[in-house]
C-alpha positions as CSV (number, residue, x, y, z in Angstrom):
1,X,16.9,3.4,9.0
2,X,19.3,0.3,8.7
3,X,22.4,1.5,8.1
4,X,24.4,0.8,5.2
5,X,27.9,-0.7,5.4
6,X,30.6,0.8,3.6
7,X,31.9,-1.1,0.5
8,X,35.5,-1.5,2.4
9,X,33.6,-3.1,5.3
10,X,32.0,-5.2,3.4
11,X,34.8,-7.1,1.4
12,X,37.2,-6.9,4.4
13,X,35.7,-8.1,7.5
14,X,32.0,-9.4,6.4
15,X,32.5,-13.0,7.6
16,X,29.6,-14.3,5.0
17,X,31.7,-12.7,2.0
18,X,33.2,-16.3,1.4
19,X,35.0,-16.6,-2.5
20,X,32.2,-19.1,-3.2
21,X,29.1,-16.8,-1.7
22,X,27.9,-13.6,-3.8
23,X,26.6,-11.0,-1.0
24,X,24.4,-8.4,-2.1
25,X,21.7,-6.5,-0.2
26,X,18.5,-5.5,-2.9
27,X,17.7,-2.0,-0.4
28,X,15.3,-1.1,-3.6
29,X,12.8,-3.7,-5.3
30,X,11.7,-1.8,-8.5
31,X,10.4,-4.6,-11.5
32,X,9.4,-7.6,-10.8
33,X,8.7,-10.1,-14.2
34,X,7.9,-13.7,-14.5
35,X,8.8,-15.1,-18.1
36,X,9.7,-18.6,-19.4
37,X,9.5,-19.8,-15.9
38,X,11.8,-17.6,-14.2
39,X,11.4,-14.5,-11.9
40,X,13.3,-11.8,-12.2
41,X,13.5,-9.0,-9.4
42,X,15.8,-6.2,-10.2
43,X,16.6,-3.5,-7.6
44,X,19.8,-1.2,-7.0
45,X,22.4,-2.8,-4.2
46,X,23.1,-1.6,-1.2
47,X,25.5,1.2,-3.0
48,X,23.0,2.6,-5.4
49,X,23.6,0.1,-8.5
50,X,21.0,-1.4,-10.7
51,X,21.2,-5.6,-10.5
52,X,18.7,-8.3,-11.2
53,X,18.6,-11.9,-9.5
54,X,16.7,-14.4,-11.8
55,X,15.2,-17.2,-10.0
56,X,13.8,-20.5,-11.4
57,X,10.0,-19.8,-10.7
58,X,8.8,-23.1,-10.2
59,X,11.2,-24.1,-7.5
60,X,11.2,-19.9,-6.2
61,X,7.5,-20.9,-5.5
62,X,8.2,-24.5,-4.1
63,X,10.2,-22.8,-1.5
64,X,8.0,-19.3,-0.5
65,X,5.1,-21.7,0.8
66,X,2.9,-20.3,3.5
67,X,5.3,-21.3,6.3
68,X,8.1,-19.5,5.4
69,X,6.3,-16.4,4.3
70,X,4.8,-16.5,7.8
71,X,8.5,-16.9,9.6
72,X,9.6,-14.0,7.5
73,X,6.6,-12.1,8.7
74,X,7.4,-12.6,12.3
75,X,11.3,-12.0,11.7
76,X,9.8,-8.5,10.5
77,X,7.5,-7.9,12.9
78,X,10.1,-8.6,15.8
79,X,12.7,-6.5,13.9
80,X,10.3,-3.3,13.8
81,X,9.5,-3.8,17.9
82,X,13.1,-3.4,18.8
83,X,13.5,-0.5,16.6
């Protein structure tokens, strides 16, 4: 299991939690909905609440083309192996 950081940790020395970047970790996928052209996943964060990221869907799908999906895949893959 990955662990979790503490919220403390998080905001004080996290070096991506720039005033300008929103870092959240979705450790729970639970809807999924595509309507008017966006997608919407909603999860609860890595401290147990409930938030939704809405993406446009056209340019969600432009991006997630075989290529990446297949670099995420072996990003996974090599994660698991070291485990």
């Amino acid at each position: 299991m990955i662990p979790i950081p503490s919220e403390e940790y998080t905001k004080k020395e996290c070096s991506c939690n720039k005033p300008e970047l929103i870092h959240k970790a979705m450790n729970n996928i639970n809807t999924f909905q595509c309507c008017d052209g966006e997608l919407y996943l909603r999860g609860t964060d890595e401290y147990g609440k409930d938030f939704q990221v809405v993406f446009d869907a056209y340019n969600f799908l432009d991006w997630i083309d075989t290529e990446n999906l297949e670099y995420i895949k072996e990003q996974l893959i090599k994660h698991i192996k070291e485990k």
